[in-house]
N, C-alpha and C positions, 0 to 999 in steps of 0.2 A: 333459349331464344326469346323468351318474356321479356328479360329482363331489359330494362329501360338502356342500358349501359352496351348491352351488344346488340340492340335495335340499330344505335346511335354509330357502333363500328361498321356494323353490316351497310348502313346507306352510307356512310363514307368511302367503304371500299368500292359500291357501286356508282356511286355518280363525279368522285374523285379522281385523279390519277394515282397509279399504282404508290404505295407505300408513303400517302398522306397522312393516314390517322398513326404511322409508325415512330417516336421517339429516333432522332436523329443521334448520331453519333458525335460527340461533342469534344472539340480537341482546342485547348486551353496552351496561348501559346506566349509566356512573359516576355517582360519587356525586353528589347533587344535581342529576341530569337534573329536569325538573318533568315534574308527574303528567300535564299533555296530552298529550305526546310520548310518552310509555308506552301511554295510551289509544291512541293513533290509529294505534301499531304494532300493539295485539293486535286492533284491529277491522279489520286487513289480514286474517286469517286466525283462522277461528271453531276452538275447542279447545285456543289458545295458553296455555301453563301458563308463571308465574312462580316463579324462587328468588332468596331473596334470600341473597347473601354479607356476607360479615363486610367491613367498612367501608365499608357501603352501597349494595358493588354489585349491581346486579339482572340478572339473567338471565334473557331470555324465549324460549322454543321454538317456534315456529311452524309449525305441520305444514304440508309444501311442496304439499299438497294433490297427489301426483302422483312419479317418478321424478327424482333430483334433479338428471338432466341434459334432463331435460322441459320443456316450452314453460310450464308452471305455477310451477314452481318457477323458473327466469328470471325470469319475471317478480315473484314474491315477492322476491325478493331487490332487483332495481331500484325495486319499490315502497318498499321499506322504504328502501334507502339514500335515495329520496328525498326523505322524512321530517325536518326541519332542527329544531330544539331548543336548546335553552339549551346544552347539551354534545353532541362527536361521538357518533352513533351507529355503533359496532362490528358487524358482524354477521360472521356463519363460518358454517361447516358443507360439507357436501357441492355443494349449491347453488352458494354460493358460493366456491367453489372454484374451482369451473368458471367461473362470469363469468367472476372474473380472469383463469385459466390464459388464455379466448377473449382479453377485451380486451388479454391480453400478446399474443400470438400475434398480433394483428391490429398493434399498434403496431408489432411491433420487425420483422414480415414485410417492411417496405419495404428497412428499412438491411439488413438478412442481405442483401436480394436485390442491393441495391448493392454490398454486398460480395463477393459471390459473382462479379457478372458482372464489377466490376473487378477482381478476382485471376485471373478465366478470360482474358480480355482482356490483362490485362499478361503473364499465362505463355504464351499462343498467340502473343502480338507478338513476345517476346523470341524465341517457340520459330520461326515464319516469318518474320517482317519484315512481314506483312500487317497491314493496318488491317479488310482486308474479311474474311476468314480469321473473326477472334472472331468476329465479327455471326454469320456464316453458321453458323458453329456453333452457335451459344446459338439461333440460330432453327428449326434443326435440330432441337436435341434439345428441345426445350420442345413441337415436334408427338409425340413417341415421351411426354412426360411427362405430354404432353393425354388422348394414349389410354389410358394406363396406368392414369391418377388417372378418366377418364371411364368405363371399365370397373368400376371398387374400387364407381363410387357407382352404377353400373347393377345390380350383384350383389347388393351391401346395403342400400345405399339406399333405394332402387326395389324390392327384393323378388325380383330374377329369381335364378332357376337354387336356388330353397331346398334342394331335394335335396343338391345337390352341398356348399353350405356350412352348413348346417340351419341351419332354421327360425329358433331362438333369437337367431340371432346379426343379422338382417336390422331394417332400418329406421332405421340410424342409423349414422354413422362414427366411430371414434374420432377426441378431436382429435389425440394423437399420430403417427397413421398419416400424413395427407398429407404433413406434413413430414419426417418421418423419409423416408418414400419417395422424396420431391422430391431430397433433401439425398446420400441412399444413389445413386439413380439418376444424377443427374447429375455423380456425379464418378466413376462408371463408365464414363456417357457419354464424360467429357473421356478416360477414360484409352485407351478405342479409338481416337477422334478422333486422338490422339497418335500410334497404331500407324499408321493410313493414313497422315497429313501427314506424318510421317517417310519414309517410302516414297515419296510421290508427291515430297518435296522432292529426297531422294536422288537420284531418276529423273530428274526435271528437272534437275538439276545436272550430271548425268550426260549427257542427249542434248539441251537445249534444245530439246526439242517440251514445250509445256503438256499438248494432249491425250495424246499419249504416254504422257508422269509419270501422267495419271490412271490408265489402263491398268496401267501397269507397277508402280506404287504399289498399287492395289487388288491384282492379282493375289498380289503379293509378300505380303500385308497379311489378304488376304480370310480365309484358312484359321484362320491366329492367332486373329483378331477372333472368329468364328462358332463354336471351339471355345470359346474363353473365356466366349462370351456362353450356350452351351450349358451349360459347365459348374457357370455361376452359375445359370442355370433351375432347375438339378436341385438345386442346395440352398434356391434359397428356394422352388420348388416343395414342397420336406419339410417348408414350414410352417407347410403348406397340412394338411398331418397333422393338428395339432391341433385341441382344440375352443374354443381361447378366440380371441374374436372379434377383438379387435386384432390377434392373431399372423396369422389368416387371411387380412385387412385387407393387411399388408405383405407377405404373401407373394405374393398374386394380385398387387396391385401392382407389385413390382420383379422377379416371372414376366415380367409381360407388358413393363412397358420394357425388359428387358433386351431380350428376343428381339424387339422392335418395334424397339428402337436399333440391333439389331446386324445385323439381316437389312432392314428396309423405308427406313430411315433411313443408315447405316452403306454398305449395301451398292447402292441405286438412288439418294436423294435426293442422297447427298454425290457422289460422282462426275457424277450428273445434272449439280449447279451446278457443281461445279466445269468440268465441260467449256463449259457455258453460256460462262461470265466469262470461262474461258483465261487470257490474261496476267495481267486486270484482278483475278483472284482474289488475283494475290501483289503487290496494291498497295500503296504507302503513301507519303505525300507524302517533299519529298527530310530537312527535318529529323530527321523519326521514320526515316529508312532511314541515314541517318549515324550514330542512336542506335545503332539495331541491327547496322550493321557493328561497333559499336564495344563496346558489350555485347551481343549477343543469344550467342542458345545454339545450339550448333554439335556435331555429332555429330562423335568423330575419327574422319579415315579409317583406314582398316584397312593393317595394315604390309603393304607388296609380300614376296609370298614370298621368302624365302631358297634361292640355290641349294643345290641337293644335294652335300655334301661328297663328292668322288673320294676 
């Protein structure tokens, strides 16, 4: 509320008519579009003003009736591209920004995520020789990114706890926040993941007991994991500081998956399953276990002390 820039919205909203300081809705209409198509865009929305440019283009502004990432102005914009004419209609603005950014966001979410889990998968395979190993990870930490991401929208979303993040900033999520946070958290995620399985494979290699490795893996693993996951709370905990509402957004976000991956998830669920499964954790049929003798990744051992020169 300092800041120079939402002083300057806040007295516009008040001494203004409704949705002055708002980015209008802007529909781009070339040359020789025909006159219905014009009409039946500006009877979308009453107070719509025309300019005309030089070689006949016309340009109409459509007040979005509302904030232009509002349920109002969505819809203005989907009305209007609905509108079909002799020539395409163009529209832009703030509004329309946002569709797109959503409808991108919504197509290309599938392939990121395909991609994501087949790189987590082929570097977990290479890194144990398990087939069951990925799975169990990715189904892991997707519970630590449930809560994470299910808290972000309890706080803003929903309205709880305004004190603590004010008022201003509730009732709605950025859309760069869940991703960023998904994307940031889970290759956190993988990189503790990494700290244990090294430990526990170590362990096991060492005593052939499964349940053992998990012990002696976590132990060896636990302190590393729980500092690091500490010492990431406390910075993006600091960004939590600020007053602008996305930064808020990611910081309570990857606050709480850290410290949920690294203590509830990291430290009870992984060793849980893995003692569950025992052998059957470090499975894989025998083609894919010939691959991985043959390329996987392989920690060296550490050189045998040298004796002490007489």
């Amino acid at each position: 509320k300092d800041t120079e820039a939402r002083q300057l919205y806040d007295a516009i909203e008040a001494h203004f008519p409704p949705g002055t300081g708002v980015s209008p809705v802007t529909v781009v209409l070339r040359p020789g579009t025909d006159t219905a198509t014009a009409d039946r865009i500006r009877a979308l929305a009453p107070g719509t003003t025309a300019r005309e440019l030089s070689g006949g283009t016309t340009v109409l502004e459509l007040p979005p009736g509302g904030p232009a990432d509002g349920p109002a102005a969505t819809e203005l914009v989907e009305r209007v591209r609905e509108v079909r004419g002799d020539a395409p209609v163009q529209v832009t603005g703030g509004a329309a920004q946002l569709v797109d950014f959503r409808q991108m966001l919504a197509d290309r979410a599938p392939w990121a995520a395909l991609t994501v889990l087949a790189g987590i998968f082929l570097l977990l395979f290479a890194f144990t020789g398990s087939v069951l190993l990925p799975l169990r990870t990715v189904a892991t930490t997707l519970l630590s990114l449930g809560a994470a991401l299910g808290a972000v929208v309890w706080v803003f979303q929903d309205g709880h706890l305004a004190a603590l993040v004010g008022a201003e900033g509730l009732g709605a999520l950025s859309l760069t926040a869940p991703p960023l946070i998904i994307a940031i958290a889970f290759g956190l995620a993988m990189d503790y993941e990494l700290f244990i399985l090294a430990r526990m494979r170590e362990a096991r290699e060492a005593t052939g007991d499964d349940r053992e490795a998990v012990v002696t893996g976590l132990r060896r693993s636990g302190r590393v994991v729980t500092c690091a996951a500490l010492l990431l709370a406390v910075v993006f905990g600091a960004f939590m500081t600020g007053g602008f509402s996305p930064i808020l957004q990611i910081g309570l976000g990857l606050t709480l998956a850290v410290l949920i991956d690294a203590t509830v998830v990291r430290m009870l669920l992984v060793p849980a399953t893995m003692a569950l499964l025992g052998r059957r954790a470090w499975w894989a049929p025998k083609p894919l276990r010939r691959a991985h003798e043959r390329f996987g990744v392989r920690e060296e051992a550490p050189a045998p002390p040298q004796p002490a020169a007489r």
